[in-house]
Structures are given as C-alpha cells and as structure tokens.
MIMAR-980547 format. One record per residue (C-alpha): residue number from 0; x, y, z. Coordinates in nm, 3 decimals. Layout:
BEGIN
<r><lumgu>NUM</lumgu><u>X</u><v>Y</v><w>Z</w></r>
...
# end
This chain:
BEGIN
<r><lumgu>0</lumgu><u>10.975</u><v>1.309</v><w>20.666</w></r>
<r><lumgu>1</lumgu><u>10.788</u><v>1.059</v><w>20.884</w></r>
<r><lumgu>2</lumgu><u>10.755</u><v>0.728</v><w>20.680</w></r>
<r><lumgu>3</lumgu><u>10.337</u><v>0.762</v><w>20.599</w></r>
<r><lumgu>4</lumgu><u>10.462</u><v>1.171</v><w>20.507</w></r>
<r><lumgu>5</lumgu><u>10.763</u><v>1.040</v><w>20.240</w></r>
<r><lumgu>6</lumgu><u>10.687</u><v>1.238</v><w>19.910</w></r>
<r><lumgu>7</lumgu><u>10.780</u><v>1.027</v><w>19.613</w></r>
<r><lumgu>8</lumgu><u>10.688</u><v>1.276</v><w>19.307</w></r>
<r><lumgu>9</lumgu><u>10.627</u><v>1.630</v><w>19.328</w></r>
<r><lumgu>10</lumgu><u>10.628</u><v>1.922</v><w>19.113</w></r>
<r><lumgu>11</lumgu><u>10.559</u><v>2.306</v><w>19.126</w></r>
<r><lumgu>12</lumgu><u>10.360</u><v>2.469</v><w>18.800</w></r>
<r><lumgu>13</lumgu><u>10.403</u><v>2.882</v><w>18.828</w></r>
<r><lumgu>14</lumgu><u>10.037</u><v>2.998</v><w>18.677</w></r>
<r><lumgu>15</lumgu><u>10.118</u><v>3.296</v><w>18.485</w></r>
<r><lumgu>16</lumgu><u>9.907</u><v>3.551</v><w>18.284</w></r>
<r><lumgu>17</lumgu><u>10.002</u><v>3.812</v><w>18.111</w></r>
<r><lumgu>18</lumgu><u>10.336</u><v>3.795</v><w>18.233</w></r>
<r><lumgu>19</lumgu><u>10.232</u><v>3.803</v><w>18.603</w></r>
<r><lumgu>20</lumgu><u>10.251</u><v>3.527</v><w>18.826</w></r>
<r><lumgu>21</lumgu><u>9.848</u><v>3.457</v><w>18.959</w></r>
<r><lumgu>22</lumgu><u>9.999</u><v>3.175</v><w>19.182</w></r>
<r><lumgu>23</lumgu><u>10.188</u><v>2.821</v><w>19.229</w></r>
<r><lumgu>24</lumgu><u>10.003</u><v>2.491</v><w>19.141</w></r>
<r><lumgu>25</lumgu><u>10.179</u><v>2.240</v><w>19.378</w></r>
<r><lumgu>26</lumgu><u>10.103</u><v>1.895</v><w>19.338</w></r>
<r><lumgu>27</lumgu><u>10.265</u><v>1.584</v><w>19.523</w></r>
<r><lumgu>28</lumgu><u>10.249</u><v>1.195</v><w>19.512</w></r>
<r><lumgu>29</lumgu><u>10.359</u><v>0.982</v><w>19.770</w></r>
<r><lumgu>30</lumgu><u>10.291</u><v>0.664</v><w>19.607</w></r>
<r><lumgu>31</lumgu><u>10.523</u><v>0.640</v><w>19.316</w></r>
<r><lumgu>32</lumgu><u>10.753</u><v>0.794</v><w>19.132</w></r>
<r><lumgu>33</lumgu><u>10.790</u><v>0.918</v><w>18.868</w></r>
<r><lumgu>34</lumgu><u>10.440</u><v>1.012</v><w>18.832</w></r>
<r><lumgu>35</lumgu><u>10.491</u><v>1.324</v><w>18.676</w></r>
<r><lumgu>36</lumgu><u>10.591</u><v>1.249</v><w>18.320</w></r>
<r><lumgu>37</lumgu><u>10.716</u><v>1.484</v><w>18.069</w></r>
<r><lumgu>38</lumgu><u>10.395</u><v>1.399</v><w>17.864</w></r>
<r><lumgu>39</lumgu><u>10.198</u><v>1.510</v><w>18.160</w></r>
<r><lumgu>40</lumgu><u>10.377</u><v>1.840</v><w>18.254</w></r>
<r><lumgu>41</lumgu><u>10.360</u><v>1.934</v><w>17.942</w></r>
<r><lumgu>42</lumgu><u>9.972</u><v>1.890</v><w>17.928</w></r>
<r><lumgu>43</lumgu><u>10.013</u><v>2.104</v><w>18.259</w></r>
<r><lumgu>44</lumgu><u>10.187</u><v>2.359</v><w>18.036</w></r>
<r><lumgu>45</lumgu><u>9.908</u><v>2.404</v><w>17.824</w></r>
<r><lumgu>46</lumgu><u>9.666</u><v>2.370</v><w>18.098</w></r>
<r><lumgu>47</lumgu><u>9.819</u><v>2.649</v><w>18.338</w></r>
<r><lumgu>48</lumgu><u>9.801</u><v>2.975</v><w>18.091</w></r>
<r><lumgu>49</lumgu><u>9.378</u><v>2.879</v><w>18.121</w></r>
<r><lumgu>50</lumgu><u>9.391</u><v>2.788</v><w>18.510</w></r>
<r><lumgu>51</lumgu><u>9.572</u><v>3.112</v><w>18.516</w></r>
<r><lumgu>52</lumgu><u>9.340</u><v>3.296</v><w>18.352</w></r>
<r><lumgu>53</lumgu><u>9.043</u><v>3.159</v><w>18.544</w></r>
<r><lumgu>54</lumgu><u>9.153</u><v>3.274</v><w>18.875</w></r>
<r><lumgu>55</lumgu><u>9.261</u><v>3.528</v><w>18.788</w></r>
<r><lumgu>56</lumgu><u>8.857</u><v>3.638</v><w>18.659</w></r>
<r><lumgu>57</lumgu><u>8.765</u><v>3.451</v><w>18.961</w></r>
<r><lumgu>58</lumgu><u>9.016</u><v>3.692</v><w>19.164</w></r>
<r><lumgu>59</lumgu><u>8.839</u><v>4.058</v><w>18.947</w></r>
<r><lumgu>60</lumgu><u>8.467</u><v>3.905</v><w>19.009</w></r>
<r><lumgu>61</lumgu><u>8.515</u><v>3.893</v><w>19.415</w></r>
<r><lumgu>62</lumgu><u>8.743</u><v>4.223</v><w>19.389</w></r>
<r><lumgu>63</lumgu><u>8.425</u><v>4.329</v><w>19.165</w></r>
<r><lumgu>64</lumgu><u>8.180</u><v>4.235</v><w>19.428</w></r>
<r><lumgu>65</lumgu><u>8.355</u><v>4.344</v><w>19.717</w></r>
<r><lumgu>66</lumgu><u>8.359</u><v>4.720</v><w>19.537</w></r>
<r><lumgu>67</lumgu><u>8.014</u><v>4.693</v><w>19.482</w></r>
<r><lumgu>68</lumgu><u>7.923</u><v>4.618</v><w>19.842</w></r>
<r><lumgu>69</lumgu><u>8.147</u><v>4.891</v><w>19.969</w></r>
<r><lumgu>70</lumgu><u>7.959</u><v>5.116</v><w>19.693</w></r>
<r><lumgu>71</lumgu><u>7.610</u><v>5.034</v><w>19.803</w></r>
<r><lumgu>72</lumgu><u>7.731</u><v>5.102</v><w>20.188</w></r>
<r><lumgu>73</lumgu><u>7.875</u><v>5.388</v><w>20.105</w></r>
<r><lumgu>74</lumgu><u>7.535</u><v>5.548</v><w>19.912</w></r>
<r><lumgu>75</lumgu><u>7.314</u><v>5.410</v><w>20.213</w></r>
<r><lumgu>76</lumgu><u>7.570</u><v>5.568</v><w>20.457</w></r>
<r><lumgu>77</lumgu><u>7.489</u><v>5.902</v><w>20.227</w></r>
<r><lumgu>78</lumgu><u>7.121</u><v>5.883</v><w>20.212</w></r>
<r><lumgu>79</lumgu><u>7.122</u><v>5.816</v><w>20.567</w></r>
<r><lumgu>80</lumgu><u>7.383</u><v>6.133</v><w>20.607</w></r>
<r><lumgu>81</lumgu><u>7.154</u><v>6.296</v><w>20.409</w></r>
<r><lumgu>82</lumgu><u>6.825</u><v>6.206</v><w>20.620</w></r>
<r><lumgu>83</lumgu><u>7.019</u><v>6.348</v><w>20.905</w></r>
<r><lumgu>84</lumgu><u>7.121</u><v>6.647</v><w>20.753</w></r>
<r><lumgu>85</lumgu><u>6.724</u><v>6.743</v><w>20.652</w></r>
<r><lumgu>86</lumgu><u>6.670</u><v>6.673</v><w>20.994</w></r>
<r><lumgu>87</lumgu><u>6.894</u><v>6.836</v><w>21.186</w></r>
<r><lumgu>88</lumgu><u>6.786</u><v>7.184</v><w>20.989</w></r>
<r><lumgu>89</lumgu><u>6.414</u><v>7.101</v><w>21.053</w></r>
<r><lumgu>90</lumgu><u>6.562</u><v>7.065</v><w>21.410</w></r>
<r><lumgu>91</lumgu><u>6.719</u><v>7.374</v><w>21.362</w></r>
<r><lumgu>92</lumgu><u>6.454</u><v>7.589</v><w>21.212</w></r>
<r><lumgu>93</lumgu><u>6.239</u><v>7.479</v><w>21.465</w></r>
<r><lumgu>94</lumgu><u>6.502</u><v>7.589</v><w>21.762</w></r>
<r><lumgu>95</lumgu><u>6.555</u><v>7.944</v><w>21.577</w></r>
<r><lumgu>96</lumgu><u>6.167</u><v>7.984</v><w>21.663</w></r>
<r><lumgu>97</lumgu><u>6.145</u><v>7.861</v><w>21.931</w></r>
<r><lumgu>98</lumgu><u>6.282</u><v>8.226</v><w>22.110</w></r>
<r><lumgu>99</lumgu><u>6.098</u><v>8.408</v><w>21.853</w></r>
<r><lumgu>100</lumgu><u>5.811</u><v>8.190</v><w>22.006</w></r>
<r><lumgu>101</lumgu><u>5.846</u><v>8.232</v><w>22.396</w></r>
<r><lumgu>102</lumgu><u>5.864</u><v>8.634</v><w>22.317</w></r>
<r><lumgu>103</lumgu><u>5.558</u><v>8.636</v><w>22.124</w></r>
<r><lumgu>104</lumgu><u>5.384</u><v>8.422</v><w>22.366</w></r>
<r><lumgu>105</lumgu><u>5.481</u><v>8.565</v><w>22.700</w></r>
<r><lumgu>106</lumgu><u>5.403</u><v>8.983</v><w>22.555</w></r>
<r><lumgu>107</lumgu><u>5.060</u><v>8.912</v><w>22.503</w></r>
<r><lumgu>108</lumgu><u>5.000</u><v>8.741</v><w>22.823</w></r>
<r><lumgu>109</lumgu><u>5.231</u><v>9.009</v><w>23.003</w></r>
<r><lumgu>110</lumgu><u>4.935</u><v>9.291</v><w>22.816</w></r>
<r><lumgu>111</lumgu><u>4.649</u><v>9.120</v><w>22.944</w></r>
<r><lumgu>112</lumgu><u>4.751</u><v>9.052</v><w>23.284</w></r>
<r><lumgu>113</lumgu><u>4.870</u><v>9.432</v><w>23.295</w></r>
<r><lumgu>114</lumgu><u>4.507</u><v>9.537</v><w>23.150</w></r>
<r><lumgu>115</lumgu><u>4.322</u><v>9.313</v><w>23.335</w></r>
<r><lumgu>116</lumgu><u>4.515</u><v>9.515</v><w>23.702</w></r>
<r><lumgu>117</lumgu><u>4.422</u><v>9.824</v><w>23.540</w></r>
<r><lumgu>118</lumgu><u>4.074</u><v>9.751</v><w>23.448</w></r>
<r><lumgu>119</lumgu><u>4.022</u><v>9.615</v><w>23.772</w></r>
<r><lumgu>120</lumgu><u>4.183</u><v>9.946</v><w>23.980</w></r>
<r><lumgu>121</lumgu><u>3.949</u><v>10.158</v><w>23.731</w></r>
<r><lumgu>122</lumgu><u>3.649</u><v>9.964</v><w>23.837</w></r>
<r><lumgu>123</lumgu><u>3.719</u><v>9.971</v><w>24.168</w></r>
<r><lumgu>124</lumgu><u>3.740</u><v>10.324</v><w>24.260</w></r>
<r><lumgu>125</lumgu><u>3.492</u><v>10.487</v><w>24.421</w></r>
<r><lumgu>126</lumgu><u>3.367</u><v>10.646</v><w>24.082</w></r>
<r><lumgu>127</lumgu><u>3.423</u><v>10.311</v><w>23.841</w></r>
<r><lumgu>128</lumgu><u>3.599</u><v>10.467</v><w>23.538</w></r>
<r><lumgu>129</lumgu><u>3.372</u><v>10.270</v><w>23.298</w></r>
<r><lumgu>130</lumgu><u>3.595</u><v>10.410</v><w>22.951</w></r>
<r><lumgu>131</lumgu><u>3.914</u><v>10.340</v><w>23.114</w></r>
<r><lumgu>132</lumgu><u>3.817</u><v>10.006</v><w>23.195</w></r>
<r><lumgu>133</lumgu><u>3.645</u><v>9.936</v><w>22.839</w></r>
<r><lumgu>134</lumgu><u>3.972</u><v>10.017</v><w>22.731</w></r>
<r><lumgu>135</lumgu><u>4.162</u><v>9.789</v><w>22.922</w></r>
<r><lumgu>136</lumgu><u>3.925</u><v>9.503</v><w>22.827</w></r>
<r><lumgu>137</lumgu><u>3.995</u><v>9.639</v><w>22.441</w></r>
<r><lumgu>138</lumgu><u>4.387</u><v>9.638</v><w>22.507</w></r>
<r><lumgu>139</lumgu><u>4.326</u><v>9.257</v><w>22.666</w></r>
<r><lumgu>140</lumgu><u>4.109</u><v>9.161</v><w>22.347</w></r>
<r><lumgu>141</lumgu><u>4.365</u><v>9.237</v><w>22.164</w></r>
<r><lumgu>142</lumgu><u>4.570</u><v>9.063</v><w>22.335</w></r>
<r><lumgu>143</lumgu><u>4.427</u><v>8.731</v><w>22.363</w></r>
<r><lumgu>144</lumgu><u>4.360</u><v>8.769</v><w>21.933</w></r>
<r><lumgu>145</lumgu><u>4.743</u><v>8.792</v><w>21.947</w></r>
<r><lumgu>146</lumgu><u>4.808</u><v>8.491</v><w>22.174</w></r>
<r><lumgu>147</lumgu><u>4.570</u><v>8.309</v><w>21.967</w></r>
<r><lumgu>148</lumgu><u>4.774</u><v>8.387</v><w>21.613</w></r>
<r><lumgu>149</lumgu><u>5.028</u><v>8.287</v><w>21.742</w></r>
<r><lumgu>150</lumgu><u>4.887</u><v>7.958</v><w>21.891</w></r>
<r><lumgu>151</lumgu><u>4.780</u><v>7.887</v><w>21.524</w></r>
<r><lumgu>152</lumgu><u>5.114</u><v>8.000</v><w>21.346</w></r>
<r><lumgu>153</lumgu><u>5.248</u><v>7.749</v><w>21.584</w></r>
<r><lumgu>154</lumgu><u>4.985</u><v>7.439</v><w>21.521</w></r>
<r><lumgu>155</lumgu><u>5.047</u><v>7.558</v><w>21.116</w></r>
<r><lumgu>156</lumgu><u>5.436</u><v>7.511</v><w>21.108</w></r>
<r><lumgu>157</lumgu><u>5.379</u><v>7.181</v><w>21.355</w></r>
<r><lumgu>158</lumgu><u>5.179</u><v>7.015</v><w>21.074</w></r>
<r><lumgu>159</lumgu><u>5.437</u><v>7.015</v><w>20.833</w></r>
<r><lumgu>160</lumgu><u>5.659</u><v>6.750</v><w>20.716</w></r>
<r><lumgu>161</lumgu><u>5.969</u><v>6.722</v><w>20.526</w></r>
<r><lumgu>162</lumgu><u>5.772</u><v>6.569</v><w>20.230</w></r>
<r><lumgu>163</lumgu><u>5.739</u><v>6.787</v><w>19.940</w></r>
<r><lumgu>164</lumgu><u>5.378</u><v>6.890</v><w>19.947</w></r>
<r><lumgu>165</lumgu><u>5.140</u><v>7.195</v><w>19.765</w></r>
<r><lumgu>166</lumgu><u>5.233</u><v>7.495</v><w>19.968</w></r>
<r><lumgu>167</lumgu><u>5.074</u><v>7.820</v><w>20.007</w></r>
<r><lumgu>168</lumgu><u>5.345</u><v>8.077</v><w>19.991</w></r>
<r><lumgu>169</lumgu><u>5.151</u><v>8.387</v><w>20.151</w></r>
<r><lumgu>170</lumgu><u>5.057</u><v>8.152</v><w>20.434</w></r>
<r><lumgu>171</lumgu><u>5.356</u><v>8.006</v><w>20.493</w></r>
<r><lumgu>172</lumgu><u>5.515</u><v>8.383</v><w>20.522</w></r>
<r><lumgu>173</lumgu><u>5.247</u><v>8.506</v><w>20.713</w></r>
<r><lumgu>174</lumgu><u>5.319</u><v>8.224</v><w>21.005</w></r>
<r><lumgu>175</lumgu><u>5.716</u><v>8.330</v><w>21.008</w></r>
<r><lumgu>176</lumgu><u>5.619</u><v>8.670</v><w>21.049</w></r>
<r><lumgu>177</lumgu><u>5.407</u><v>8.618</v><w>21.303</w></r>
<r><lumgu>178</lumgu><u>5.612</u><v>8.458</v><w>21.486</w></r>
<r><lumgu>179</lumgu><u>5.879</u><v>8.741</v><w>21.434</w></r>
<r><lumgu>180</lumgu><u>5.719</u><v>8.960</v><w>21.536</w></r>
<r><lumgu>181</lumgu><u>5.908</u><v>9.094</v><w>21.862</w></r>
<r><lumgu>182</lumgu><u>6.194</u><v>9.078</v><w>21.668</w></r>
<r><lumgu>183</lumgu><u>6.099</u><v>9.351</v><w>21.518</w></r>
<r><lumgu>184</lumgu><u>5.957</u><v>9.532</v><w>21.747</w></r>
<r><lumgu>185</lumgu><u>6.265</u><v>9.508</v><w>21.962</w></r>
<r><lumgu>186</lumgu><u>6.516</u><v>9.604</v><w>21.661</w></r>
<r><lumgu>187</lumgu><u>6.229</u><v>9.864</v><w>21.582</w></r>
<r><lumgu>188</lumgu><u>6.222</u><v>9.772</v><w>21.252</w></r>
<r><lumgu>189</lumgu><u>5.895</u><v>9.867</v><w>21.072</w></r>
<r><lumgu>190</lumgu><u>5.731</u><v>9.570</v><w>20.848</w></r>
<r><lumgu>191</lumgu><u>5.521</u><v>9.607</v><w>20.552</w></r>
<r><lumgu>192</lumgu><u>5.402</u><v>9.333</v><w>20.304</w></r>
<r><lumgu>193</lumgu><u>5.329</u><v>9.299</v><w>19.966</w></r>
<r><lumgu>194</lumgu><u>5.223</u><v>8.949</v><w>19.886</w></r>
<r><lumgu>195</lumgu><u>5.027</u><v>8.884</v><w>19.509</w></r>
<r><lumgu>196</lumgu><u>4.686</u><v>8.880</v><w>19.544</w></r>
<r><lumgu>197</lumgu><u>4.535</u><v>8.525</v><w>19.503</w></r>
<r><lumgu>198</lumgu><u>4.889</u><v>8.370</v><w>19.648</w></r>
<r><lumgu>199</lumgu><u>5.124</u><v>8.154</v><w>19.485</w></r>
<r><lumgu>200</lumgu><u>5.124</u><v>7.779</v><w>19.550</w></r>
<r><lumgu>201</lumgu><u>5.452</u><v>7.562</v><w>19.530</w></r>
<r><lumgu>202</lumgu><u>5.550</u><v>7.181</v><w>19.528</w></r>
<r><lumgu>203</lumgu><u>5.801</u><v>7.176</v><w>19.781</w></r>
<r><lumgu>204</lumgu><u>5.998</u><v>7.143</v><w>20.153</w></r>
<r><lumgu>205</lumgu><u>5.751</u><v>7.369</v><w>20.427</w></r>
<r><lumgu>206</lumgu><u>6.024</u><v>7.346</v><w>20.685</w></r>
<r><lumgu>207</lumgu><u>6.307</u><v>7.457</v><w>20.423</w></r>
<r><lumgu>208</lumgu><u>6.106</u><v>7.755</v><w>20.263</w></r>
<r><lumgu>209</lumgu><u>6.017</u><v>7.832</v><w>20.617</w></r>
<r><lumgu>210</lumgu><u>6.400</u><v>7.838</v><w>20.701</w></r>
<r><lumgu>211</lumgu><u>6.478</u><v>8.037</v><w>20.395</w></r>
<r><lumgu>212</lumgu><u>6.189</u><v>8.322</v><w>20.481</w></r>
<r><lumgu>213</lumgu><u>6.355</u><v>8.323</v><w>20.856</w></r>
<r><lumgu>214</lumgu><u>6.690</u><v>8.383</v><w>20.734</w></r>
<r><lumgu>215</lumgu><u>6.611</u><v>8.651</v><w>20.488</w></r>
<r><lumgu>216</lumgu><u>6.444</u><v>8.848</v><w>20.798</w></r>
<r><lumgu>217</lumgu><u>6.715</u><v>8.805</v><w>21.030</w></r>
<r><lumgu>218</lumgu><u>6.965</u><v>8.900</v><w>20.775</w></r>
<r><lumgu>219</lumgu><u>6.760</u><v>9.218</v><w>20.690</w></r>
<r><lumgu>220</lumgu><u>6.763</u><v>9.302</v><w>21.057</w></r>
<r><lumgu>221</lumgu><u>7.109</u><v>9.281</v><w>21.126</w></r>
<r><lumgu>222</lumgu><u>7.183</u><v>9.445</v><w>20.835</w></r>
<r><lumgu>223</lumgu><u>6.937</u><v>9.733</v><w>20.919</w></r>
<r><lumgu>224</lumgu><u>7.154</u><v>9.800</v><w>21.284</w></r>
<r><lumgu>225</lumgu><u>7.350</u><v>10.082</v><w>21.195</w></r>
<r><lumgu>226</lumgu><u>7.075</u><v>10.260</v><w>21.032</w></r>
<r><lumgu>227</lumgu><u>6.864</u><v>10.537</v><w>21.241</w></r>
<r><lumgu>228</lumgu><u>6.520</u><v>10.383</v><w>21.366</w></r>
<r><lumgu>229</lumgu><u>6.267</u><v>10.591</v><w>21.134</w></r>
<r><lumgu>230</lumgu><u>6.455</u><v>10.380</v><w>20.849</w></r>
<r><lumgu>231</lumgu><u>6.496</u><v>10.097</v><w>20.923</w></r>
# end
C-alpha cells in the first residue's frame, strides 16, 4: 500500500439475520492500531443483529415499493388495454356497417335515378303517359324517404358514445335494421318485428348493444342459408 493508503486497524463484522447473511460491515483505521478493541467488537456484536435487521426492512420497503410501482403500471397498462379494446369494437361495429351502409345508400339512389329515366321517357312520348309517370315519381318518393332513413339511422348511431347513457331499445334496433336492410333482401330473408309497445329503456354501452343486435342478425342469416327462400 502507498504510504498515505497503509491500513493500521481493520476489521470485517458479517450482519446476519435470521441466519442469513444481509451483508459485511467493513471498517478500517489508518491511524492507529489497535483501534478495534475487544470491548468495542463486542459492542459491534450486539450492534450488528439490529443493523442487520434494519437493512434488511430497509431492503423489503424498496422491494415493497418497487412492486407497487410495477403494480400500478401494470393496472394503467390494463385500463389503457382496456380503452383500446372498447375502441377497437366501436371501430369495428362501425366498419361492419359501413357495407351494410354503402348498399343501402347507393339502392335508393340507383331507384330514383332509374324512375326519374322512366318518368321522363313516359312524359316524353308523343302521348305523355301521365299514370306511368305518377308512378315513377311514387317509386322515386319512395325512394328518397328511404335515402333519408337511412341518412338518420346513420346521424343516430354517429351520436353515440361509449359512455353508458339511457337508451331506447326499440330505437336503437330500429337503426340496425335499417341499415340491414339489403342484407336481407339479398339473402331473401323476410323480417318481421315485435318490439313491446311503449319500448324499453336501458342504462348502458349504444355502440355495444348495437354490436350485439348486428351479430344476432348476421348469425340468423347465415344460419338461415340452407333453408328454402319462403322460410327463411
């Protein structure tokens, strides 16, 4: 050892508790010697069970703390999983419309454009068939009355949140349907209701009930397939 480094009195106290070693106290004088008296390492005896013992609890307190950070990460991680989750199915419902949607939109449109040729060729002969083209301006009435449920199915499920909120069941099945619609007229699937009179109103998810209504539709058309038309 360099001369201002020579170590003079120096002694190593295991701290033990419970039988297991927490760590080594080391301690060093390069003054004297001798400084380490049987008096005093036996004070250091007595001393090291409760130096043990305190780092030791000081040793379970950060452990403790550590576990509870990693526990409150991991329940934000969750209720940010979760978040996710609720939106990815609104996303979801939303993109299961969506074709359901550009059908129902693009048949009326397709009728009145179709009436509105006719009705114009009916006019335009050289005797104007006046009932025909009544009838074509009926047919595009209709139409547009369709287009325009639609348009406010649409603007209905738009306004809803994921917050629970009072809910109008008949309503909110009356908008899925709607919006089904060419789903079952392409499976040819014949729909009657039977909602309570009055209607029932919930506390709960619009986009989730909305999901579960779409699913039980879809499931009852695929299910109906192999079945002849007139009963399905």
């Amino acid at each position: 050892w360099p001369n201002d480094r020579r170590m003079r009195s120096v002694i190593c106290q295991p701290l033990v508790k419970s039988g297991n070693l927490v760590c080594i106290l080391y301690l060093e004088n390069n003054l004297a010697p001798g400084v380490f008296t049987e008096c005093r390492t036996e004070m250091l005896d007595i001393l090291a069970p409760q130096a043990a013992a305190s780092l030791d609890a000081a040793r379970l307190y950060k452990e403790l703390g550590e576990e509870n950070t990693r526990r409150a990460r991991a329940e934000t991680a969750l209720r940010q999983a979760r978040a996710d989750l609720a939106r990815a199915a609104q996303l979801t419902v939303m993109g299961e419309l969506a074709a359901s949607i550009t059908h129902e939109v693009n048949q009326p449109l397709t009728t009145i454009a179709s009436y509105a040729e006719a009705g114009t060729r009916w006019l335009k002969r050289p005797e104007p068939d006046v009932a025909e083209a009544l009838a074509a301006l009926e047919s595009i009435r209709s139409g547009a009355m369709r287009a325009g449920g639609i348009v406010k199915a649409l603007r209905s499920l738009a306004r809803q949140t994921t917050t629970p909120s009072p809910i109008a069941l008949n309503g909110l099945i009356r908008d899925v349907l709607q919006l089904a619609t060419t789903e079952f007229e392409v499976h040819q699937v014949r729909l009657t209701t039977d909602l309570q009179p009055g209607g029932i109103a919930v506390l709960g998810d619009a986009v989730q009930l909305q999901q579960v209504v779409l699913n039980l539709v879809s499931n009852a058309i695929d299910a109906m397939a192999g079945l002849p038309e007139d009963r399905r």
